[in-house]
C-alpha positions, 0 to 999 in steps of 0.5 A: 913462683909467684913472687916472679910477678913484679908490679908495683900494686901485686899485693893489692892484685893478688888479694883481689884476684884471692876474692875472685876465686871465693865468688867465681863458682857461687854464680856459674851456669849448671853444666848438667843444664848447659849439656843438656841444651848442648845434645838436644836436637833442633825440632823447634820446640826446645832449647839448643846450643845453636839457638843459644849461641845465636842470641849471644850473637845478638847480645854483642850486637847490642853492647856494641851498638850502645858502646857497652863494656865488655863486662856488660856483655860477659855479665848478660852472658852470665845471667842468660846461661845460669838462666836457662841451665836452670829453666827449660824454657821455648824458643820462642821466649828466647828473645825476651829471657836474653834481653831481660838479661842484657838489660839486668847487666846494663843496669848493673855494670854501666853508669845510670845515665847511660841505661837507655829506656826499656822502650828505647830497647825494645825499639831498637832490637825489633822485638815483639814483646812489650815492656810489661813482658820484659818486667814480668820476665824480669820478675822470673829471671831474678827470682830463678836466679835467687836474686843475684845479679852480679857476678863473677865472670872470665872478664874480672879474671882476665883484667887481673891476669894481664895487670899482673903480668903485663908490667914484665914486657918492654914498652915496645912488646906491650903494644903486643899484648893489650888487653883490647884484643884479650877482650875481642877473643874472650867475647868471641868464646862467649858466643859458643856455649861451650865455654860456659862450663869452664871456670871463670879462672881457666877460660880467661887464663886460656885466653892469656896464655894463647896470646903469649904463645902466639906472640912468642912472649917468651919473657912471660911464660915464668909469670904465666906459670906461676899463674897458672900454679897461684890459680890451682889450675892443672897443666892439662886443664890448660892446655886443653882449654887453650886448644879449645880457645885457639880452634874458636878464635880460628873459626870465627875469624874466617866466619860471619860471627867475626862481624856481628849483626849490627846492621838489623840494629842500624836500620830501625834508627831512623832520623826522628828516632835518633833525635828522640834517642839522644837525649836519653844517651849519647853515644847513639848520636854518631851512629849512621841513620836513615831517613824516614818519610815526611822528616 
């Protein structure tokens, strides 16, 4: 049972992960949305599943570019699926809805004198829209949204799953089990739209149970068990969830997705723009620039 999961903080784990499971259905996509998104075809004037997906990618580009948190990245996922499971919205407004969400999260998630300057952030992902766009889509999205910006995500879940169980592995299996890699394989579920209909709770338990099977964490499948009974969550719901987690993480290993396209946020960084850029945050600085003419 659960008592099986010995750390030293467990009690104050397992309430917080009990809060967890109050909130995480309260700000989840509408999957009667998201299955709609899923099945329309690509004529251009409707949002798909390719479209989506496509944007998450850029999104993750951005958080690595700027050295956001996973969380960042989970919750602007979020905010962009609740968005337009509710909203039918064109393509050609994609750009600014995922920015604009991207943009709630780093206002939410990240410490304020790392927010960069819409400006900055429009300059640097090479959109079209102005800054008077990106605040009146702002508008739309929070009142759409009711106004919650914060939630629950998969990322929450996964950090209070693996500190739980990771106590229970030796010094040397534990370099087998970081939550560094955890975090790589869950971003890289957030780039398929499907996963978006998963609870937050399954998706990030598939992601941990892929792990110890893969590394043959033999000593943690009583914890993960016990898990797994704690979270009210079927063998069968696992299982295929983990399947599903396995066959992504096998195709964007071998595929473009695995390096994300951060070289269309490299260029636009030239020489005088990062001098500008740096004061407003630092961790910018280090990046490769080109030169522009006449600096």
């Amino acid at each position: 049972m659960i008592e099986t999961l010995v750390t030293s903080d467990a009690q104050d784990l397992l309430y917080q992960l009990n809060s967890l499971f109050e909130q995480e259905l309260k700000c989840q996509p509408k999957a009667c949305g998201l299955r709609l998104i899923e099945t329309t075809h690509d004529n251009g004037l409707r949002m798909t599943a390719r479209l989506r997906d496509f944007e998450v990618k850029d999104l993750l580009s951005l958080t690595q570019f700027f050295g956001f948190s996973t969380e960042t990245f989970s919750l602007s996922v979020n905010l962009l699926d609740r968005f337009l499971s509710r909203m039918k919205i064109q393509p050609k407004h994609l750009g600014c809805v995922g920015l604009t969400c991207f943009y709630l999260s780093v206002k939410a998630t990240e410490e304020e004198r790392n927010v960069p300057l819409a400006t900055d952030l429009l300059r640097i992902s090479q959109y079209k829209f102005t800054v008077f766009d990106m605040m009146r889509m702002e508008k739309i999205v929070l009142e759409k949204l009711g106004w919650k910006v914060k939630a629950t995500t998969a990322f929450h879940f996964l950090q209070l799953y693996h500190s739980l169980v990771y106590e229970n592995l030796t010094n040397e299996r534990k370099k087998l089990f970081v939550l560094d890699k955890l975090e790589t394989h869950l971003k890289a579920c957030h780039g398929r739209i499907g996963f978006s209909k998963a609870k937050p709770s399954v998706l990030a338990l598939s992601v941990l149970a892929l792990e110890i099977h893969e590394h043959k964490l033999f000593e943690l499948i009583d914890a993960l068990e016990s898990l797994q009974v704690y979270s009210k969550m079927s063998s069968r719901d696992l299982f295929c969830w983990k399947e599903l987690v396995s066959k992504c993480l096998a195709e964007y290993s071998t595929s473009k997705c695995s390096k994300p396209n951060v070289q269309k946020l490299k260029w636009i960084v030239s020489g005088r723009t990062a001098k500008q850029l740096k004061h407003s945050y630092y961790r910018i600085a280090h990046l490769p620039t080109i030169p522009e003419s006449g600096s």
